[in-house]
N, CA, C and O of each residue as an XYZ file, in Angstrom:
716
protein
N     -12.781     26.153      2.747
C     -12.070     25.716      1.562
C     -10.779     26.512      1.365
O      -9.940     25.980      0.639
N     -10.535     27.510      1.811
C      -9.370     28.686      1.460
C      -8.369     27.911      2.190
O      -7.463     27.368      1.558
N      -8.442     27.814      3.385
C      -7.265     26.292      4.376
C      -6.752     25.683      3.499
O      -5.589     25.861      3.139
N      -7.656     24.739      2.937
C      -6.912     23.550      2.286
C      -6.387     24.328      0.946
O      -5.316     23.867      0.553
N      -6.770     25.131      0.357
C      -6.190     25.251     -0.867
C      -4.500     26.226     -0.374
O      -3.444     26.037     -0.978
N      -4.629     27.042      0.608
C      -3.403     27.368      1.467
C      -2.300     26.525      1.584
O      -1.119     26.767      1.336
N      -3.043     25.093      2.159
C      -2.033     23.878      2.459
C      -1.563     23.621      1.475
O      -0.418     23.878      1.103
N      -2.349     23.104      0.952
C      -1.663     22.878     -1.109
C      -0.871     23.243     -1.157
O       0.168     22.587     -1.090
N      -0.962     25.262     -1.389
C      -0.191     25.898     -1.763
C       1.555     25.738     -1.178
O       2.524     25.486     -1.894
N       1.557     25.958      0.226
C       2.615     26.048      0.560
C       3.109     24.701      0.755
O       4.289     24.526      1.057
N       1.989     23.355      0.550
C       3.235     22.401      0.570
C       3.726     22.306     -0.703
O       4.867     21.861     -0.826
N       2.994     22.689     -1.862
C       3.707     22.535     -3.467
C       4.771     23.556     -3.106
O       5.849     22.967     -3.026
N       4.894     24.832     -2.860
C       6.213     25.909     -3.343
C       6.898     25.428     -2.379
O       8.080     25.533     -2.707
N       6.796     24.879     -1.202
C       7.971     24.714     -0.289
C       9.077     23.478     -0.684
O      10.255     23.298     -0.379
N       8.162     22.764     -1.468
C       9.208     21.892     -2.336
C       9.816     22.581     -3.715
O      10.926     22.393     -4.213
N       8.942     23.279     -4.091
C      10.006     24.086     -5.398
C      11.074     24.354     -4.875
O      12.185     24.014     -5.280
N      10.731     25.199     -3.611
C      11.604     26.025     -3.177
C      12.741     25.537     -2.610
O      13.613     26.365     -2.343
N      12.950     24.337     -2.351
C      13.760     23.473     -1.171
C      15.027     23.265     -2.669
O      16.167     23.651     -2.926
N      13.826     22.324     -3.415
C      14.745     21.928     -4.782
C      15.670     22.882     -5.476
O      16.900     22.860     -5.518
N      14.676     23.867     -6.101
C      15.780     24.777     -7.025
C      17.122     25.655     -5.758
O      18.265     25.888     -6.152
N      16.758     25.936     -4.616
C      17.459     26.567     -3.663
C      19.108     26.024     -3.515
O      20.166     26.628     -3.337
N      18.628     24.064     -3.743
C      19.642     23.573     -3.870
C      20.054     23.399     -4.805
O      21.281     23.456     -4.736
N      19.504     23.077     -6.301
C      20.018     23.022     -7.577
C      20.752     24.409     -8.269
O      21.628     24.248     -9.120
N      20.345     25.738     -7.857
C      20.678     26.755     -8.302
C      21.488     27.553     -7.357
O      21.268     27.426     -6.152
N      22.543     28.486     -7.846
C      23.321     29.162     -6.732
C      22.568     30.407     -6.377
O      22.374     30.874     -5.255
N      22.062     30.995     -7.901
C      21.201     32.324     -7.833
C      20.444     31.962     -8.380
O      20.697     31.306     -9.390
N      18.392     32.350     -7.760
C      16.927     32.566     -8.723
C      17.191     33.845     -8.384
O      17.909     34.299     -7.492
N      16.229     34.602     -9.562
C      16.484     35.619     -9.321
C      14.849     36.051     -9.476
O      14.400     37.073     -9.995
N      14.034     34.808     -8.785
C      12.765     35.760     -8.399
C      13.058     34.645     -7.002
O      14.024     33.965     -6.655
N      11.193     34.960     -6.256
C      11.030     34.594     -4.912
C       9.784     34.466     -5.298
O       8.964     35.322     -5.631
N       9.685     32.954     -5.201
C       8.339     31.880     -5.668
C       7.149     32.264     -4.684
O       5.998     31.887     -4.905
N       7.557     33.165     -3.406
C       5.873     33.622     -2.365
C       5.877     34.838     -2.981
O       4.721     35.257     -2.921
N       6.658     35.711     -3.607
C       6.168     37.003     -4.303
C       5.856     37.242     -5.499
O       5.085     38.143     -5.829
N       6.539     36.297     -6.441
C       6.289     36.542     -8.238
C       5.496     34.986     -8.270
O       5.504     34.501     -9.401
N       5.024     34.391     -7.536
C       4.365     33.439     -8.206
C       2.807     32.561     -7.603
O       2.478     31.783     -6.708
N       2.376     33.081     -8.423
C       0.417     32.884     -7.246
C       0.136     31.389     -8.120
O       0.215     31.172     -9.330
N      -0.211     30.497     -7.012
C      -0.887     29.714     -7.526
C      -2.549     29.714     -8.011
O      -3.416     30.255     -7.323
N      -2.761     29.198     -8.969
C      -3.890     28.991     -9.705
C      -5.225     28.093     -9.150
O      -6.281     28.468     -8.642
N      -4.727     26.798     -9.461
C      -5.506     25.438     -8.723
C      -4.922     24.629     -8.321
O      -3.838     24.635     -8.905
N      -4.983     23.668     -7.440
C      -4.465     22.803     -7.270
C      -4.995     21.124     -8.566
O      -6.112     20.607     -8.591
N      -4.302     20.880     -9.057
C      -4.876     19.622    -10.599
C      -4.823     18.449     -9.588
O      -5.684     17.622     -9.887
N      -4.091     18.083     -8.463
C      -3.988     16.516     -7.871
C      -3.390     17.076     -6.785
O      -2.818     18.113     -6.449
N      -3.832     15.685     -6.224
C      -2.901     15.476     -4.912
C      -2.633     13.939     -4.459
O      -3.592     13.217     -4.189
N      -1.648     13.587     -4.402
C      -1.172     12.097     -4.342
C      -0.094     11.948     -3.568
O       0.976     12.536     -3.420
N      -0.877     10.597     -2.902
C       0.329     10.124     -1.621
C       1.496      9.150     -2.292
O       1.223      8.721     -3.413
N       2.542      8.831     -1.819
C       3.115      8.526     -2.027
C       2.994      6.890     -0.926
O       2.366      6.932      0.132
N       3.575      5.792     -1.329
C       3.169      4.595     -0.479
C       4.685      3.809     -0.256
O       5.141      3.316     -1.288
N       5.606      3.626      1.145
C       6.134      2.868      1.183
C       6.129      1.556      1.116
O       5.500      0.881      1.931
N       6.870      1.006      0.080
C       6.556     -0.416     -0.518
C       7.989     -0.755     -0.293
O       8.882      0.088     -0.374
N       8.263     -2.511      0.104
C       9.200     -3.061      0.922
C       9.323     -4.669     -0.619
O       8.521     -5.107     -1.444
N      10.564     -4.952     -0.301
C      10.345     -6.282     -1.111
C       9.825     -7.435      0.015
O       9.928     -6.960      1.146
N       9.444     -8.430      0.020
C       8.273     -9.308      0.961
C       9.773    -10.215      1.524
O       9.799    -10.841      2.584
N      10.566    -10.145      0.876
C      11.873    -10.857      1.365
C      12.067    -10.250      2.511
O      12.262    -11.169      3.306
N      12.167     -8.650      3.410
C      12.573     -8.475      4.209
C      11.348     -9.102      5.245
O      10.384     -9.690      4.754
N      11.477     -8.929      6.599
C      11.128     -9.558      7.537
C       9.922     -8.934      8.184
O       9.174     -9.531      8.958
N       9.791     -7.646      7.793
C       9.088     -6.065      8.860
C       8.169     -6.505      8.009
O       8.290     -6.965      6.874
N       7.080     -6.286      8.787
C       5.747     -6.097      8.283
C       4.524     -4.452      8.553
O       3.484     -4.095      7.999
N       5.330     -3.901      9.605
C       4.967     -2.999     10.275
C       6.192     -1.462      9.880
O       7.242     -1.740      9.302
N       5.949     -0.199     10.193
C       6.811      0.463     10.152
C       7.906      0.435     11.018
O       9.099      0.605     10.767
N       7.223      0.149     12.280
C       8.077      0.204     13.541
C       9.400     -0.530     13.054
O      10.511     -0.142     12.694
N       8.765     -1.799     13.209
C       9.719     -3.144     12.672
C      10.531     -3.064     11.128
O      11.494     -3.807     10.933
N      10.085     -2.155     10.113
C      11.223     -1.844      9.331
C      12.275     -0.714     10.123
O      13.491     -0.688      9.931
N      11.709     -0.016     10.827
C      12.502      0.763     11.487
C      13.675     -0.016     12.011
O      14.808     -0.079     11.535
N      13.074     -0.731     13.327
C      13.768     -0.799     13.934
C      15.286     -1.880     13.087
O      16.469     -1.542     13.098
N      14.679     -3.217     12.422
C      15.304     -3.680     11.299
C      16.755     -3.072     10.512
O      17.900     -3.430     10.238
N      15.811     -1.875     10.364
C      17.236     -0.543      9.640
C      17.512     -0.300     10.171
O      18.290      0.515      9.675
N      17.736     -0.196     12.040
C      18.800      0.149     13.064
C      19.795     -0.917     13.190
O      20.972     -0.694     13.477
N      19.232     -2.251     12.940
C      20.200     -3.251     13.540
C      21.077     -3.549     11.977
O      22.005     -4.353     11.886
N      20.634     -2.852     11.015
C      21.447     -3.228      9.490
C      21.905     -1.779      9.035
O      21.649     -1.420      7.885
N      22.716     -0.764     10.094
C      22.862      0.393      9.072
C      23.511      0.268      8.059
O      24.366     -0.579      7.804
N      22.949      1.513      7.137
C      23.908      1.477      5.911
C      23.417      0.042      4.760
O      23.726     -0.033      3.570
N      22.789     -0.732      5.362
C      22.846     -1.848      4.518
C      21.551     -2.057      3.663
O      21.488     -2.933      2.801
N      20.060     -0.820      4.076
C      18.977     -0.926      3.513
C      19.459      0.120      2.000
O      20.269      1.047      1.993
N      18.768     -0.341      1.002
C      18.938      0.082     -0.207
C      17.844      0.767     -0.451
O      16.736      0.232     -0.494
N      18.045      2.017     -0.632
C      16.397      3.152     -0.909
C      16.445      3.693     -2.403
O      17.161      4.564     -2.897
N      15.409      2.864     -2.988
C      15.409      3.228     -4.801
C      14.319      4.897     -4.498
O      13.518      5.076     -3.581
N      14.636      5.728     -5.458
C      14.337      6.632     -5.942
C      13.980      7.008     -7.344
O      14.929      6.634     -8.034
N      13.140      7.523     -8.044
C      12.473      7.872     -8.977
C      13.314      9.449     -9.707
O      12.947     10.214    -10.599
N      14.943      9.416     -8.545
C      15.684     10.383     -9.338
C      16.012     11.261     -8.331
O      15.213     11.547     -7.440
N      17.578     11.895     -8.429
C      17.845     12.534     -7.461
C      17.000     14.167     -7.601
O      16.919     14.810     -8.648
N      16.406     14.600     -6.187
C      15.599     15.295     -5.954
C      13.868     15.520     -6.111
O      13.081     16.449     -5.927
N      13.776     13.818     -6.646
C      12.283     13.391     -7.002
C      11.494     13.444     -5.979
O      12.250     13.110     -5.067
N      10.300     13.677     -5.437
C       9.497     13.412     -4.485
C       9.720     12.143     -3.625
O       9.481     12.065     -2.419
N      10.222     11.138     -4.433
C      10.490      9.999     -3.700
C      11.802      9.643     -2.485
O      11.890      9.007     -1.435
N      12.694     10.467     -3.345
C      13.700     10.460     -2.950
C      13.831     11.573     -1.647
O      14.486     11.382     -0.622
N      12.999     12.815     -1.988
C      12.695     13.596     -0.632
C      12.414     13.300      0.523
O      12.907     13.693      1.580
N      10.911     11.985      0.141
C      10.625     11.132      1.260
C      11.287     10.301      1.764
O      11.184     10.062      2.967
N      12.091      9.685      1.008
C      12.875      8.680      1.550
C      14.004      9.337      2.805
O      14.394      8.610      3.718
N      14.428     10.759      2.684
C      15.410     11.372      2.961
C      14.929     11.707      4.780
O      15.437     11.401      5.859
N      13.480     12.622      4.286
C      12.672     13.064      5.389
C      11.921     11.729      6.742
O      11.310     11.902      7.797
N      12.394     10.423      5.970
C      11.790      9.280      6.798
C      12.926      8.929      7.324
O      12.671      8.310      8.357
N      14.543      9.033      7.079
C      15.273      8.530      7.126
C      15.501      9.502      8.637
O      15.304      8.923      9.705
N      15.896     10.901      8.640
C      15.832     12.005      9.579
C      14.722     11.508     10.523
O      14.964     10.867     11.546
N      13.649     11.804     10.162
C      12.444     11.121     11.398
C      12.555     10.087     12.118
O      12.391     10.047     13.338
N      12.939      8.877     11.153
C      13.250      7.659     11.760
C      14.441      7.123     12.598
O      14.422      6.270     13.485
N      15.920      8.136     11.883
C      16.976      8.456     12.695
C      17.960      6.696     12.368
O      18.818      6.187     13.089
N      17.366      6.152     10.989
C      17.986      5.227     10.085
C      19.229      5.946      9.662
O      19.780      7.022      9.898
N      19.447      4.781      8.867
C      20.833      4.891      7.420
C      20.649      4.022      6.436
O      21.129      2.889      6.422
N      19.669      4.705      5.227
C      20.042      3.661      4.514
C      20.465      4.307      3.141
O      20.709      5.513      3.166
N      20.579      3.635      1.949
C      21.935      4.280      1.292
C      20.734      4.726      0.035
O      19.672      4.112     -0.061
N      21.018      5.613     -0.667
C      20.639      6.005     -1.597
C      20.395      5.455     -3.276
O      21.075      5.935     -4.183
N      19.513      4.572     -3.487
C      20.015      4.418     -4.980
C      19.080      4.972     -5.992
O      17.936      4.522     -5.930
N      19.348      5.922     -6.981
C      18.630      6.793     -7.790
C      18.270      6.027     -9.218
O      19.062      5.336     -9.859
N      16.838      6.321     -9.582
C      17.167      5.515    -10.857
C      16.399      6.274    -12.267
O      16.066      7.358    -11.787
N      16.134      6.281    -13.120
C      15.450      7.482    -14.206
C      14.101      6.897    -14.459
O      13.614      6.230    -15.372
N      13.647      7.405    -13.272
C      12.064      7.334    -12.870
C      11.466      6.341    -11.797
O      12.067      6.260    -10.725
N      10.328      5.577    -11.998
C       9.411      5.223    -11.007
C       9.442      4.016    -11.171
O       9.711      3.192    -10.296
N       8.964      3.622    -13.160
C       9.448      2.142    -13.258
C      10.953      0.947    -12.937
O      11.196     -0.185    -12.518
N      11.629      2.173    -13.484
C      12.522      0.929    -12.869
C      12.714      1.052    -11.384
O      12.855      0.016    -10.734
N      12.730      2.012    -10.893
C      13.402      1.567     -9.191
C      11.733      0.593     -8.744
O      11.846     -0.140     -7.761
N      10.828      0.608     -9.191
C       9.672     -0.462     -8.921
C      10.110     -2.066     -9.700
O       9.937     -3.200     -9.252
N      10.493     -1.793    -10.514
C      11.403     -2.983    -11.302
C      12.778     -3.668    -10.368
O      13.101     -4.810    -10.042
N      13.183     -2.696    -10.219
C      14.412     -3.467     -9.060
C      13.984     -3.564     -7.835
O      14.790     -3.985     -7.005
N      13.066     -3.321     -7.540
C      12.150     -3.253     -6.152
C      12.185     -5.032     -6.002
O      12.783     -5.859     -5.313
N      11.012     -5.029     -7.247
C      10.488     -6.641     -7.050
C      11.777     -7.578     -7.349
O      12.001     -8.573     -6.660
N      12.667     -7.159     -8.508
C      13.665     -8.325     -8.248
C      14.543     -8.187     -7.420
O      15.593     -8.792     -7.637
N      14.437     -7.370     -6.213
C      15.124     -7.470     -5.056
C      16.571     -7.144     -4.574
O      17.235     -7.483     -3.594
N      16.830     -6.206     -5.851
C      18.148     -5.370     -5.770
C      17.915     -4.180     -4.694
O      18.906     -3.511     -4.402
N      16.919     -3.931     -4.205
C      16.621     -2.683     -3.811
C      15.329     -3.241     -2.617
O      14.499     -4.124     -2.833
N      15.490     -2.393     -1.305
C      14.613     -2.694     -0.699
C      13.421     -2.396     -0.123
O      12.477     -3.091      0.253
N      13.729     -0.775     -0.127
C      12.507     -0.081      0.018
C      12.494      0.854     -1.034
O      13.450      0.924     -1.807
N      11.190      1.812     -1.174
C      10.812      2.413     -2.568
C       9.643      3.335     -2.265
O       8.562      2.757     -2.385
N       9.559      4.687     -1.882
C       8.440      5.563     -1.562
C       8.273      5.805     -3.018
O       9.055      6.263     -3.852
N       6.757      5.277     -3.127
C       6.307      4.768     -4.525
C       5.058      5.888     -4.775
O       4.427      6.228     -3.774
N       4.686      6.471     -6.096
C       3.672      7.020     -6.126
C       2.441      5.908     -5.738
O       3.009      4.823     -5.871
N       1.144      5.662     -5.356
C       0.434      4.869     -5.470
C       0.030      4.025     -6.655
O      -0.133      2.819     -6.843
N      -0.086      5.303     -7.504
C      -0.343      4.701     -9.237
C       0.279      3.436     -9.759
O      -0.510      2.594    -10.186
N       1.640      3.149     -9.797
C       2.324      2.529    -10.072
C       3.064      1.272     -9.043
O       4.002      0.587     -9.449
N       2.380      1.102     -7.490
C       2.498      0.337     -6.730
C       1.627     -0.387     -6.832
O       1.952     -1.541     -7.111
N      -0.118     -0.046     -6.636
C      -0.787     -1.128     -6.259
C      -1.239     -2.462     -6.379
O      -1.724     -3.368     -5.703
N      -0.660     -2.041     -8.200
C      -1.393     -3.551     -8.377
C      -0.350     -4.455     -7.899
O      -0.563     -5.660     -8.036
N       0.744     -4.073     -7.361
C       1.516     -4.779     -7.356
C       2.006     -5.664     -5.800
O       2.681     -6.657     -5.531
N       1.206     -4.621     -5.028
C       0.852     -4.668     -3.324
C      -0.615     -5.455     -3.423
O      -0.582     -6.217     -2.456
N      -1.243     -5.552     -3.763
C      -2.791     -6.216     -4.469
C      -2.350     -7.979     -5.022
O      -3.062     -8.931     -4.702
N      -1.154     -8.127     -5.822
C      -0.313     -8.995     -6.157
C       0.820     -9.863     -5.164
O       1.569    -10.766     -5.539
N       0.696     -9.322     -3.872
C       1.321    -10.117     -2.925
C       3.192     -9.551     -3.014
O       4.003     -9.599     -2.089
N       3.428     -9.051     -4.433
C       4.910     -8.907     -4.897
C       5.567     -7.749     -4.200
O       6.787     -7.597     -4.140
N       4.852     -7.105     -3.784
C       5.403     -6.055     -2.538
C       4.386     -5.508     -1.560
O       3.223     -5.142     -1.737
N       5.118     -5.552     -0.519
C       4.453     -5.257      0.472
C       4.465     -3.275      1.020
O       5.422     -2.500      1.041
N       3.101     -3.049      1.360
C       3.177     -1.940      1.601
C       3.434     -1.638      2.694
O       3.215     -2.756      3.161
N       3.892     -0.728      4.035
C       4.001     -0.081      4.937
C       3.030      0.815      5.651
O       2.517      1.028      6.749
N       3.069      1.214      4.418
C       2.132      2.847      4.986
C       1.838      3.926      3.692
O       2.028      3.453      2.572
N       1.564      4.784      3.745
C       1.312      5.680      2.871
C       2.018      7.229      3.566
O       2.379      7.323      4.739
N       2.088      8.176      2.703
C       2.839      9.551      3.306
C       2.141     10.444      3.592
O       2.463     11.357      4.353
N       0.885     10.302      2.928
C      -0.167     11.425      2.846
C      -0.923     11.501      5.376
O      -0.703     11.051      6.500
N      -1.557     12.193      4.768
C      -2.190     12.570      6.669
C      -3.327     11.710      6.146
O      -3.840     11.137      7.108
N      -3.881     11.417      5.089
C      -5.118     10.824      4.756
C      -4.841      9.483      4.755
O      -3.753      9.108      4.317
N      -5.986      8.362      5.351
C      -5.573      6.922      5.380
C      -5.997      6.964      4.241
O      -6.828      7.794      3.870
N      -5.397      5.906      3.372
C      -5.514      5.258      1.999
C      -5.765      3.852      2.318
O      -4.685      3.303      2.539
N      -7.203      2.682      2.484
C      -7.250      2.011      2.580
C      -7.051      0.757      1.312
O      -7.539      0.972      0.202
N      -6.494     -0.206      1.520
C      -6.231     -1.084      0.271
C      -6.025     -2.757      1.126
O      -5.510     -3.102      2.189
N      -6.741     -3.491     -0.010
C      -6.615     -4.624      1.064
C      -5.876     -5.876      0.437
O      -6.060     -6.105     -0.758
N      -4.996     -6.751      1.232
C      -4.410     -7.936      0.835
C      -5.019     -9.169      0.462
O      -6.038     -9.652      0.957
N      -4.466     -9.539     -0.254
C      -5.180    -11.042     -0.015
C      -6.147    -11.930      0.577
O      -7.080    -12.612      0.154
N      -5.563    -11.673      1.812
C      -6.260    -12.341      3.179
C      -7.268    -11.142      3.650
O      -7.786    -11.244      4.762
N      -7.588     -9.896      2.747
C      -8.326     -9.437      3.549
C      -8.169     -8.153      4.410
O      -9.067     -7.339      4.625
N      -6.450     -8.073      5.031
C      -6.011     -6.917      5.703
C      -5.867     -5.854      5.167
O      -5.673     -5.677      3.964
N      -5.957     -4.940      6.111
C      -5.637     -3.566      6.153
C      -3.780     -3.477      6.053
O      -2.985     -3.709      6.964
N      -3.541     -3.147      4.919
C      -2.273     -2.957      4.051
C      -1.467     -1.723      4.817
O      -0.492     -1.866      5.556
N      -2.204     -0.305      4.410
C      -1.315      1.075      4.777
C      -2.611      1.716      5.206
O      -3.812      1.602      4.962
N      -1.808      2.445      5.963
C      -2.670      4.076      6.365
C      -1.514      5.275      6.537
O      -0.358      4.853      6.524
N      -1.642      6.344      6.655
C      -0.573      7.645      6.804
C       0.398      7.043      8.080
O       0.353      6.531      9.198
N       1.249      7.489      7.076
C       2.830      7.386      7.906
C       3.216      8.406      9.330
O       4.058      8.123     10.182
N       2.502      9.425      9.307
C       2.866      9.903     10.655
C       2.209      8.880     11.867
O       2.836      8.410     12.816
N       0.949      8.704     11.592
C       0.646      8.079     12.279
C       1.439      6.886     12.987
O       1.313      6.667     14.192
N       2.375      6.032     12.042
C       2.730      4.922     12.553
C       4.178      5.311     12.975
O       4.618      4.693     13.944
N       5.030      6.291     12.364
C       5.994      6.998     13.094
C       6.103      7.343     13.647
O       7.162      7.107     14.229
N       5.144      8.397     14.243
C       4.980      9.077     15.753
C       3.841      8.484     16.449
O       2.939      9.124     16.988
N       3.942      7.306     16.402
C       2.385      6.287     17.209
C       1.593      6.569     18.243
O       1.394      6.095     19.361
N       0.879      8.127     17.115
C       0.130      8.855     17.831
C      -0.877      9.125     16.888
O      -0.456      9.438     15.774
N      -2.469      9.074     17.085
C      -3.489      9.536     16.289
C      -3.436     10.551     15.949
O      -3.100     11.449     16.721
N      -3.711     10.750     14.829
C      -3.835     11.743     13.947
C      -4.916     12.290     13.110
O      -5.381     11.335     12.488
N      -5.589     13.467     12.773
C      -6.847     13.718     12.286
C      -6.563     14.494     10.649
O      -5.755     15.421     10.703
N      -6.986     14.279      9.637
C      -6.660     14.902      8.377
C      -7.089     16.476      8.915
O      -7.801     16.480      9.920
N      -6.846     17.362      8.535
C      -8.010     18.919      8.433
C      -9.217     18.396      8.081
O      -8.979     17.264      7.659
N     -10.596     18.656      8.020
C     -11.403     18.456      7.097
C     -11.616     17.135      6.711
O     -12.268     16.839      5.709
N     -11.013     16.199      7.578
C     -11.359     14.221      7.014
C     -11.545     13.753      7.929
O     -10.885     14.209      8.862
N     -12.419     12.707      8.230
C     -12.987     12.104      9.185
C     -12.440     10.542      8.805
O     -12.187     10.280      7.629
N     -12.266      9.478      9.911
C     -12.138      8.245      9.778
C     -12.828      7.453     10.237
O     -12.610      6.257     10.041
């Protein structure tokens, strides 16, 4: 149990740390020496969700999609330096895309311009996607987490599972999770 609560740890401060590093010129503490974490309260994946207008059904195929359209995919965010917007940034580098940034003041609306189709992709908390991937009105990709998150369509399919997996289309094992 000490592992995973480790992992926690350093994946929560390594994002403090990334954020304020860039938001601030001077902290004048150091978040691995003045600051011990307690518990971990949650842990939540985040789910790439697509409007059903584009064509990809797969990651690959949004990938590759956003090679042949640079610059022209629209990536809503939940706010500049939001978790969403991190991911969107860190998929964009991995994936070795371009797509353009659009920030919005929070989760609902860039999920709001999602579905009316101003916007095309959206690394979505789960909370606030599913019913809506469950609803046919957006389609999911994948999820961010190492853990598959199973959820099923309409017809029945297997929707998302973890995004490394389908990015580096190579199996992958959680720590401690079995599939």
């Amino acid at each position: 149990m000490a592992f995973h609560s480790s992992v926690f740890w350093r994946a929560d401060f390594s994002l403090i740390r990334t954020i304020n590093a860039t938001l601030y010129e001077r902290v004048n503490f150091n978040f691995i020496r003045d600051i011990a974490p307690i518990v971990c309260i949650f842990r939540t994946p985040l789910v790439i969700v697509i409007n059903p207008s584009l064509a990809a059904k797969t990651v690959p195929e949004f990938i590759t999609y956003a090679k042949a359209n640079p610059g022209r995919i629209n990536m809503a965010s939940a706010g500049i330096g939001s978790s969403s917007q991190l991911a969107g940034e860190l998929f964009k580098e991995m994936a070795g895309i371009d797509m353009t940034h659009i920030p919005y003041r929070g989760g609902d609306p860039a999920i709001v311009n999602l579905l009316g189709g101003h916007v095309d992709v959206f690394f979505s908390p789960m909370a606030i996607a599913v019913a809506h991937i469950r609803a046919s009105k957006l389609r999911a990709l994948a999820t961010t987490g190492a853990i598959r998150y199973v959820a099923r369509d309409p017809d029945g399919e297997r929707i998302c599972g973890g995004l490394r997996n389908k990015l580096l289309d190579r199996p992958r094992r959680a720590q401690g999770h079995s599939r």
